[in-house]
C-alpha positions in Angstrom: 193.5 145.6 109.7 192.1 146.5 106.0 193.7 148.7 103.5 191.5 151.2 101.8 191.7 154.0 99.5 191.5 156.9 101.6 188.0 158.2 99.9 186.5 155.5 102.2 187.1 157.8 105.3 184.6 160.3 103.9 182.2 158.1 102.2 178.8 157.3 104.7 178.0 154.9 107.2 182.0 153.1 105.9 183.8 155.8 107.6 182.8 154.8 111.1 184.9 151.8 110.6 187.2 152.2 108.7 188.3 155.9 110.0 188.7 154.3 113.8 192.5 154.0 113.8 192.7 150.3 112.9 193.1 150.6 109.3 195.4 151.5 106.9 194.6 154.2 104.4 196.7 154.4 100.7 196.3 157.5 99.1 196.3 156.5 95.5 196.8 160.0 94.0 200.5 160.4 95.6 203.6 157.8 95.2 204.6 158.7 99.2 201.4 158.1 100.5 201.4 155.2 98.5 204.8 153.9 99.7 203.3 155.0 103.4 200.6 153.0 103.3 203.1 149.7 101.8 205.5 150.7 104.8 202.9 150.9 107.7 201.3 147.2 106.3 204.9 145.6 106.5 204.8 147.3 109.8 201.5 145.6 111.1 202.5 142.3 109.4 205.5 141.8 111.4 203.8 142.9 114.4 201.5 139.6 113.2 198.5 141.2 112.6 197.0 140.0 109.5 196.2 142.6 106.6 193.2 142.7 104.1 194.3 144.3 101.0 191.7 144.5 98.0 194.1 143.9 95.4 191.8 145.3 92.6 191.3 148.7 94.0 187.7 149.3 93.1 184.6 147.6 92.5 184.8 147.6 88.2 181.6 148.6 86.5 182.6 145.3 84.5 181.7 143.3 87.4 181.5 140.4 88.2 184.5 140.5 85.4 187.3 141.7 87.4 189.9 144.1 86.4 193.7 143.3 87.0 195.4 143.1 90.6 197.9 145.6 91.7 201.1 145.1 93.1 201.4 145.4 96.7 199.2 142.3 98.5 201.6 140.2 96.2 204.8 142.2 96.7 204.4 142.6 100.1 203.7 138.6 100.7 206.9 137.8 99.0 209.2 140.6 101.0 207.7 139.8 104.3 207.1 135.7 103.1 204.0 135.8 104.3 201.0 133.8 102.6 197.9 134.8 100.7 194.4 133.5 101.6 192.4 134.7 98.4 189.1 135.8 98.9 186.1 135.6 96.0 183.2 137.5 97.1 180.5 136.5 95.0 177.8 138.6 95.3 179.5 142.4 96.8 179.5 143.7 93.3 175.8 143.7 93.8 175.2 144.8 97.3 178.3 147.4 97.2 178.4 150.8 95.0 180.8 150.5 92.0 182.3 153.7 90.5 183.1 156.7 92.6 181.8 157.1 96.0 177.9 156.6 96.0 177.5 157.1 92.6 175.3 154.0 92.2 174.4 152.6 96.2 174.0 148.9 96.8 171.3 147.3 98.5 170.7 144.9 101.3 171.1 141.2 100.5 173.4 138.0 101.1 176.8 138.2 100.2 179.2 134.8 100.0 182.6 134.6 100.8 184.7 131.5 99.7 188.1 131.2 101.5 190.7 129.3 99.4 193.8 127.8 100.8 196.5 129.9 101.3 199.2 130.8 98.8 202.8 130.8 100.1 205.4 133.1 98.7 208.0 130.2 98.8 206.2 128.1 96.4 207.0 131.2 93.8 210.9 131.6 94.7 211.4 130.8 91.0 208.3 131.8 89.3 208.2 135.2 90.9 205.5 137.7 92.1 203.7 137.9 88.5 203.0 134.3 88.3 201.8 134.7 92.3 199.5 137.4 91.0 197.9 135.2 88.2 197.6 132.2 89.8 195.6 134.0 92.8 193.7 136.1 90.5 192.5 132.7 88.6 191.5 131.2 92.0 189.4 133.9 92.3 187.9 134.3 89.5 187.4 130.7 88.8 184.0 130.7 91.2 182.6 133.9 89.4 183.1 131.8 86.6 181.2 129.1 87.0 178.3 131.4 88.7 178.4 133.8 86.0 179.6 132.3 82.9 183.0 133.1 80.9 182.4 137.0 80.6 185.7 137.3 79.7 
């Protein structure tokens, strides 16, 4: 399943998949569909079905510089003690719009994925969910890095 901000369901061609029942939706305008969206992913999870959750929320303009993480991948992880296997896309910053909906449209091209090891929630029983969320957000960023310099 993927969790999405629920513009996606309107936007081209991304609607057909994401709109066909096997996604979860978070509409970021109202704390209820919000806290929906967190319920029905702990839902899924213990059904073990595995959950992709974008924890930046958007594509920055600042890209490849990313902006910082939101709560609920990490909170969720530590409720439900379920690990994180971060993702750094390299490249969808440049084949993806950034901004609102179609604004600027991507292109065709390669895109790279690197899949880290997981990150267990145990391993943070005494550092807590904020040092979960910046040690995951260095793993990611540490490839962009190194392709794109220290931009930060």
């Amino acid at each position: 399943m993927f969790m999405g901000k629920t513009e996606i369901n309107t936007w081209p061609l991304f609607h057909i998949f994401f709109s066909s029942g096997m996604n979860i939706s978070v509409n970021r305008e109202s704390l209820r569909g919000a806290r929906n969206a967190f319920e029905h992913a702990k839902e899924e999870l213990r059904k073990g079905h595995n959950v992709v959750i974008y924890p930046e929320g958007t594509i920055p303009k600042s890209a490849p510089k990313m902006i910082p993480f939101k709560n609920g991948a990490f909170k969720l992880s530590m409720e439900e003690n379920i690990p994180i296997v971060p993702v750094t896309f390299t490249r969808n910053f440049m084949r993806l719009q950034a901004g609102p909906a179609l604004k600027r449209l991507g292109g065709p091209g390669m895109v790279e994925a690197i899949i880290h090891d997981p990150v267990y929630p145990k391993d943070y029983a005494d550092k807590g969910m904020t040092a979960m969320k910046k040690d995951i957000f260095a793993t990611i960023e540490k490839p962009l890095k190194e392709r794109y310099g220290n931009y930060g």
